[in-house]
N, CA and C atoms as a LAMMPS dump frame, in Angstrom:
ITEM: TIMESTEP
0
ITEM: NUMBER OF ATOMS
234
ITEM: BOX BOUNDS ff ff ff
-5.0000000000000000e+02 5.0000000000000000e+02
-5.0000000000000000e+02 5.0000000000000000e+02
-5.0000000000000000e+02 5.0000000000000000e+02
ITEM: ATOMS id mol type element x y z
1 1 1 N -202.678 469.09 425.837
2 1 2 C -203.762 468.21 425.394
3 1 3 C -203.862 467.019 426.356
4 2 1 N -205.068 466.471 426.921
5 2 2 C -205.157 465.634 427.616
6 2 3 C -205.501 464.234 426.837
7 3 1 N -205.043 463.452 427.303
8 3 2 C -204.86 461.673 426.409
9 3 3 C -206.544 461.428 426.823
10 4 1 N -207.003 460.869 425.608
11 4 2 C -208.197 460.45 425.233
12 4 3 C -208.759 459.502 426.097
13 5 1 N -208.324 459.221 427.244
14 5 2 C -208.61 458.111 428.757
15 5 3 C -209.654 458.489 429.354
16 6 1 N -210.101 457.271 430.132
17 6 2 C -210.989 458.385 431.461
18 6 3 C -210.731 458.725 432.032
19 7 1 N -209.028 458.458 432.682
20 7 2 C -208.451 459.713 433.151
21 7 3 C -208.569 460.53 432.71
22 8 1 N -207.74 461.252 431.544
23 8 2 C -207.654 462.214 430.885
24 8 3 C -209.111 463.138 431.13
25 9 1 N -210.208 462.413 430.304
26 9 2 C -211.534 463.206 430.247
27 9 3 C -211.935 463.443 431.572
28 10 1 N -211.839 462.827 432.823
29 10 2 C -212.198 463.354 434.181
30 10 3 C -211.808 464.606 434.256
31 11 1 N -210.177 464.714 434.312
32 11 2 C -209.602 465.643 434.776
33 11 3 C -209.552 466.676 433.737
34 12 1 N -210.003 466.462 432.728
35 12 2 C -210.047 467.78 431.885
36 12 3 C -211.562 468.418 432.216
37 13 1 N -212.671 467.743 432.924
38 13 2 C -213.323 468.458 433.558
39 13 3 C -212.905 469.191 434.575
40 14 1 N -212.649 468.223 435.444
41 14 2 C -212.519 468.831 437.141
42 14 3 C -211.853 470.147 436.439
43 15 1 N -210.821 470.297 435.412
44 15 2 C -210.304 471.493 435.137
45 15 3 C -211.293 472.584 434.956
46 16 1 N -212.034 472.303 433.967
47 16 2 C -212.76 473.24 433.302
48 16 3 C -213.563 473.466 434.699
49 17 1 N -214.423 472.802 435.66
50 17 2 C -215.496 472.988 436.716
51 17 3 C -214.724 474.161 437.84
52 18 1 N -212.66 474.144 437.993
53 18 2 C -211.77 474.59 438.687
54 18 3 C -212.095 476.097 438.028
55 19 1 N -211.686 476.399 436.789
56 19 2 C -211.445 477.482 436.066
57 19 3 C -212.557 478.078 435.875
58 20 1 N -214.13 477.37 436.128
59 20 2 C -215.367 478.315 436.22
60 20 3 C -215.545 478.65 437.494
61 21 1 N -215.252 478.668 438.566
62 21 2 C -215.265 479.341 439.915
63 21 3 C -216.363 478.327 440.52
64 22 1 N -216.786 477.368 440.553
65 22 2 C -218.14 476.874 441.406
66 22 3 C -218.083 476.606 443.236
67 23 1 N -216.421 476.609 442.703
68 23 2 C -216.128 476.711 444.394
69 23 3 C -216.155 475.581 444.905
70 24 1 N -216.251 474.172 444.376
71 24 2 C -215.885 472.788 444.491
72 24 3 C -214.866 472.51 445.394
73 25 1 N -214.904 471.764 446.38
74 25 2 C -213.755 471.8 447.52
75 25 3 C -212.799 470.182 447.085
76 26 1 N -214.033 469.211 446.455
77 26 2 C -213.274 468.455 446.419
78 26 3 C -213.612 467.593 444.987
79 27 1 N -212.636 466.349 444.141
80 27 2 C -212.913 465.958 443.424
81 27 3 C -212.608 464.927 443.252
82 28 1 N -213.162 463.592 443.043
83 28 2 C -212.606 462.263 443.105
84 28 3 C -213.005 461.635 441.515
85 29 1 N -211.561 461.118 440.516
86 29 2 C -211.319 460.418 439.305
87 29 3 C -211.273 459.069 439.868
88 30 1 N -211.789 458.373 438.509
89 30 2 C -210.846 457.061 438.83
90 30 3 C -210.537 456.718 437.612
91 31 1 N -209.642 455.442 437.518
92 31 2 C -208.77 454.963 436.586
93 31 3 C -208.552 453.772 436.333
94 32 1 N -209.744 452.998 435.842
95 32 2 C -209.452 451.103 436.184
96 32 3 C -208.091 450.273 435.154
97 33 1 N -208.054 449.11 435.291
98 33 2 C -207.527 448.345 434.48
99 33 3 C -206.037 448.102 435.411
100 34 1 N -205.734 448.321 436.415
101 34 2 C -204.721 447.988 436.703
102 34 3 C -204.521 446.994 437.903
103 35 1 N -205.743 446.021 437.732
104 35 2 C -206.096 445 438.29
105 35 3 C -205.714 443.278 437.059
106 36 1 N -204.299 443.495 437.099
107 36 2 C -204.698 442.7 435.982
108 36 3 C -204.033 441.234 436.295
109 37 1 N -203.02 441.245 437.536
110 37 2 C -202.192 439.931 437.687
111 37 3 C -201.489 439.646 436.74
112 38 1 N -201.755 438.508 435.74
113 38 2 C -200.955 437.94 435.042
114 38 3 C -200.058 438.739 433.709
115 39 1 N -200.683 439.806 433.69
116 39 2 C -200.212 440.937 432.069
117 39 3 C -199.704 441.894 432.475
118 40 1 N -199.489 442.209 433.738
119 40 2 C -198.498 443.325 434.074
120 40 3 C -197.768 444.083 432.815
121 41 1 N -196.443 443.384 432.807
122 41 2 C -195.709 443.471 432.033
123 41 3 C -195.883 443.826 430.788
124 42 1 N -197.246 443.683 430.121
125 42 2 C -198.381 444.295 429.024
126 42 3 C -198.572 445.578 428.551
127 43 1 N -198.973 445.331 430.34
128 43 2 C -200.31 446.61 430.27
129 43 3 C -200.078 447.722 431.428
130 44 1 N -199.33 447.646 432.242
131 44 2 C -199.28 448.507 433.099
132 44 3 C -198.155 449.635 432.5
133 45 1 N -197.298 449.04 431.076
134 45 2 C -196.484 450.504 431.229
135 45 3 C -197.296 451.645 430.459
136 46 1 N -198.818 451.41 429.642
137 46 2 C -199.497 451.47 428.775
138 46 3 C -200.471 452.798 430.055
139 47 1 N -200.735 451.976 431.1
140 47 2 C -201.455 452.43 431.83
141 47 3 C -200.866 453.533 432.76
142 48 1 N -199.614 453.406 433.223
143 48 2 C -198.44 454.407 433.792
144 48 3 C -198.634 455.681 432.985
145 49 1 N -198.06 455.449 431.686
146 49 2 C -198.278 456.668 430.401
147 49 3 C -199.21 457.518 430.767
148 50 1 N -200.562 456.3 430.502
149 50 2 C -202.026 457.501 430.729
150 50 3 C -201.828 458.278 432.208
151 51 1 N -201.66 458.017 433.222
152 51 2 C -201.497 458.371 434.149
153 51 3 C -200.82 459.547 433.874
154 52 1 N -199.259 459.031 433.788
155 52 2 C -198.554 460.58 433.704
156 52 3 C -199.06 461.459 433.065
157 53 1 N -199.399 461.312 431.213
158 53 2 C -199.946 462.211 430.792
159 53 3 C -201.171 462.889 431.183
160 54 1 N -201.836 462.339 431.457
161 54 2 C -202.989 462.891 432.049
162 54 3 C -202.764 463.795 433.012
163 55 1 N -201.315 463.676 434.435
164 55 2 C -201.86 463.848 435.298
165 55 3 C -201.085 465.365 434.829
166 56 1 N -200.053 465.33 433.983
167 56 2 C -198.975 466.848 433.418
168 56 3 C -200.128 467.439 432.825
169 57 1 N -201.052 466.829 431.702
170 57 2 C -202.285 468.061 431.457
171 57 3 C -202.949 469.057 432.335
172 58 1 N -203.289 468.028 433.314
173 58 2 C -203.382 468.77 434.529
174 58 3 C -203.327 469.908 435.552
175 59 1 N -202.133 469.411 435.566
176 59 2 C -201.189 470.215 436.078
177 59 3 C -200.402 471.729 435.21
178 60 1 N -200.525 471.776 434.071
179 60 2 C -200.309 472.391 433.26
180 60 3 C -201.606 473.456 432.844
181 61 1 N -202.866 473.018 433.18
182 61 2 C -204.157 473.775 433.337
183 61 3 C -204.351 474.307 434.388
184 62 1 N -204.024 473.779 435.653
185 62 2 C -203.708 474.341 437.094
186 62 3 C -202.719 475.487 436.905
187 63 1 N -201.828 475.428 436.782
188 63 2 C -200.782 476.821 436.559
189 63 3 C -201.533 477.6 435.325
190 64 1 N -201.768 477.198 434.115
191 64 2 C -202.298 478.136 432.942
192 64 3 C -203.557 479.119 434.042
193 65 1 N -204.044 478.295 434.946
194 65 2 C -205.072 479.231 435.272
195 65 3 C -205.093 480.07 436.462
196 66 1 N -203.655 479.731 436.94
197 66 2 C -203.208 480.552 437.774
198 66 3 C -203.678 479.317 439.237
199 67 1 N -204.069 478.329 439.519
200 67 2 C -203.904 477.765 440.164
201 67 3 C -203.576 476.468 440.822
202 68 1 N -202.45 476.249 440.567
203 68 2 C -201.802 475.467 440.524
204 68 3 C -201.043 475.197 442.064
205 69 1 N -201.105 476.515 442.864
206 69 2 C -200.505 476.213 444.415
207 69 3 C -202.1 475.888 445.241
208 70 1 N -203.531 476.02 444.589
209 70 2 C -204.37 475.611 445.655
210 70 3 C -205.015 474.437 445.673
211 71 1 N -204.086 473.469 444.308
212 71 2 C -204.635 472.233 444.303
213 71 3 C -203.81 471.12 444.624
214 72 1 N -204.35 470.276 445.878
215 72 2 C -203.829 469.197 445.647
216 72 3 C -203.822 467.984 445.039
217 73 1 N -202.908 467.007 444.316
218 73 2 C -203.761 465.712 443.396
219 73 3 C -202.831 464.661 444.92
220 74 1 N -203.896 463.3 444.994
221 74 2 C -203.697 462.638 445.616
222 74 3 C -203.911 461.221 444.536
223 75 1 N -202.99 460.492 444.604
224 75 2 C -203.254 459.009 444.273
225 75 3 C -202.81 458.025 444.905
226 76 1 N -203.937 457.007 444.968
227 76 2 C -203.729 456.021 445.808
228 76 3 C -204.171 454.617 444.798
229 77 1 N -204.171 453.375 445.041
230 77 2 C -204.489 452.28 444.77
231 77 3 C -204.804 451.059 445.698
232 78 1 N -205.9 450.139 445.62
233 78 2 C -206.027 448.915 446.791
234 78 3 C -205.203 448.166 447.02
């Protein structure tokens, strides 16, 4: 199950768009709120979570669908 985020809901597309064949080469999520300075300590372990979970749903739909060695996930931040 993917966490109710906009992570989450991105990538439970890109899944579903992966597993209908459209032949999509590439796919770019994003994930705000971790611009926060002073609340770190708040909010970022809140935001880590979504991340991970999101990114194991994922990844767990990639293998369920048998492809899981032709995708790469990349994350970066400014």
């Amino acid at each position: 199950a993917y966490p109710n985020g906009q992570l989450g809901r991105a990538l439970q597309q890109v899944a579903q768009i992966i597993g209908a064949g459209f032949g999509t080469r590439l796919f770019y999520c994003g994930m705000g709120g971790f611009d926060t300075h002073a609340k770190q300590l708040r909010s970022h372990p809140g935001l880590l979570t979504e991340l991970s979970d999101s990114l194991a749903a994922f990844r767990a739909d990639m293998k369920a669908l048998g492809r899981d060695r032709d995708v790469l996930v990349m994350t970066f931040s400014e």
